[in-house]
N, C-alpha and C positions, 0 to 999 in steps of 0.2 A: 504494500500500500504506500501509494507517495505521502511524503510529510506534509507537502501542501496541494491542497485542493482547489482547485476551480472555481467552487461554491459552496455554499454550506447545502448538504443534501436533508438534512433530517423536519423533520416537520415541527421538532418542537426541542429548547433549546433550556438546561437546567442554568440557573445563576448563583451567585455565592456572593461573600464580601471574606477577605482573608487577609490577616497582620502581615507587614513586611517589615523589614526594616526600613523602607522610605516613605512609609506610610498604609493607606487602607487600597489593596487592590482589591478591584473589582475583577471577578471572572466569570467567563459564559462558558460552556460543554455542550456542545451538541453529541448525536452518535458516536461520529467521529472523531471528534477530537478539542481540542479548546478550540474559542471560535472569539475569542475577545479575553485582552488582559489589561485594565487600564487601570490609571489612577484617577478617577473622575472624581470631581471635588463632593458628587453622593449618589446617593444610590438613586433616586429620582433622575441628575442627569444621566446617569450609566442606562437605565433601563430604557429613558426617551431617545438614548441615539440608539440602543439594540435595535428598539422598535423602528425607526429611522433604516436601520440597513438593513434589517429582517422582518419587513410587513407582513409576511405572510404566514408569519412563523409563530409558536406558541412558546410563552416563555414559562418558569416556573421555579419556585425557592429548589435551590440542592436541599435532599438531605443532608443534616450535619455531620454523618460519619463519609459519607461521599467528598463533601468541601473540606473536613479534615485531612481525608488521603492527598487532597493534589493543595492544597496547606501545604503538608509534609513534604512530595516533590518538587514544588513550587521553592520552597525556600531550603531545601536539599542543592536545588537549583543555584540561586541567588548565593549559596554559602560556598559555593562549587565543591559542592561532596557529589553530586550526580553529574553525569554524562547527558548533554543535551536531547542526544538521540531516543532517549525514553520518553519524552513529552512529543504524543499524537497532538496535531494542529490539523485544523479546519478551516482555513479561513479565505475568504473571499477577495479578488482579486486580478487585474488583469496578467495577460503572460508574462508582459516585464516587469510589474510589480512581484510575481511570483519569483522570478529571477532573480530583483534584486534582493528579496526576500532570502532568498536561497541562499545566496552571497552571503550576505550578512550573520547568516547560522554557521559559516565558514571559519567566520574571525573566532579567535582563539580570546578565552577568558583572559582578562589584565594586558590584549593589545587594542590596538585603536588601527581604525582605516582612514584613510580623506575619501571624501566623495569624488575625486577625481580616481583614487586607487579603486573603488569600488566599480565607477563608471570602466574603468583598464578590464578589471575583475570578471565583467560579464559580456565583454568583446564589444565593447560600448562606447569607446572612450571620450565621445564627446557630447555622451550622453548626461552629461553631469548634473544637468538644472534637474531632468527627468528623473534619475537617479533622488534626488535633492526631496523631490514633489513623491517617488516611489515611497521614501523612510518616512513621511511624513504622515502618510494614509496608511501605516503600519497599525491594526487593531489587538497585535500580541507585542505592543512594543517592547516589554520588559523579556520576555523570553525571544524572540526572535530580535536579538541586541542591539537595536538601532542605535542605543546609546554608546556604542563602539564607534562610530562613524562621527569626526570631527572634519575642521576644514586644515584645509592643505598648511596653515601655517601651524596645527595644530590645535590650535584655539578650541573651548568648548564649540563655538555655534549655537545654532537654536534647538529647542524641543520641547515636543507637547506640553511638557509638565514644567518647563522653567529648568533654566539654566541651573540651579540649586539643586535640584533633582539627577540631573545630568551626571553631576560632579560626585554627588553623593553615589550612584553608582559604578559611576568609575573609580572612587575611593574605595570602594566592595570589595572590586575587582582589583586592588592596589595599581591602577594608572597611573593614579594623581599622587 
């Protein structure tokens, strides 16, 4: 089974709310696999953009020993005691977004890429802006590590959740 999918196939989609160490993620599960990982400021906006890119889809609370296990993975994950390759994703998107998606699951825990390396990365290279606009519409951004990807002079750059955030994960991952 590919790590990334096409589209989310399932008809109806469980959700959680789960401790990190950079705060409250939010997460979705479809059949297949996580389908959203975000840090939205609550649980009102998390479920209004769900419903926003899954209209036709049914959402619903995880059970708590279910949200507990990918809890555990999840910050298994973030500690880097697990191996990326164990978290099944689902998640929506076009070819090249899957691409550079893909890319990005590539980078190695505590390095950083530029978007021009990532643009080189996927036989793209002057795909950069695209590249730029791909990480940005990332919906598992924390596990699929957008936040690896800085600009060419190194610099943090931008992201979803603020510059603070950014850093803060790449101090996880001893970058910074």
């Amino acid at each position: 089974m590919s790590i990334l999918n096409k589209s989310v196939q399932a008809k109806s989609i469980e959700w959680s709310s789960i401790k990190t160490p950079i705060g409250k993620l939010f997460l979705a599960v479809s059949s297949e696999g996580i389908c959203s990982a975000t840090l939205e400021p609550s649980q009102d906006k998390f479920l209004a953009e769900l419903k926003t890119q899954y209209p036709k889809i049914t959402f619903k609370k995880m059970k708590s020993s279910e949200a507990k296990n990918y809890a555990t993975l999840i910050s298994k994950f973030l500690n880097k005691k697990t191996s990326k390759q164990k978290i099944q994703f689902d998640v929506k998107g076009t070819q090249f977004q899957q691409k550079v998606w893909a890319y990005l699951r590539t980078i190695p825990c505590g390095q950083t890429r530029s978007y021009a390396q990532v643009a080189k990365g996927i036989k793209n290279p002057r795909a950069v802006r695209a590249v730029a606009n791909a990480i940005a519409s990332n919906h598992v951004a924390l596990l699929i590590p957008c936040h690896r990807v800085t600009r060419s002079d190194n610099t943090i750059g931008g992201y979803r959740w603020g510059k603070q955030i950014k850093s803060k994960l790449l101090e996880l991952e001893e970058v910074l």
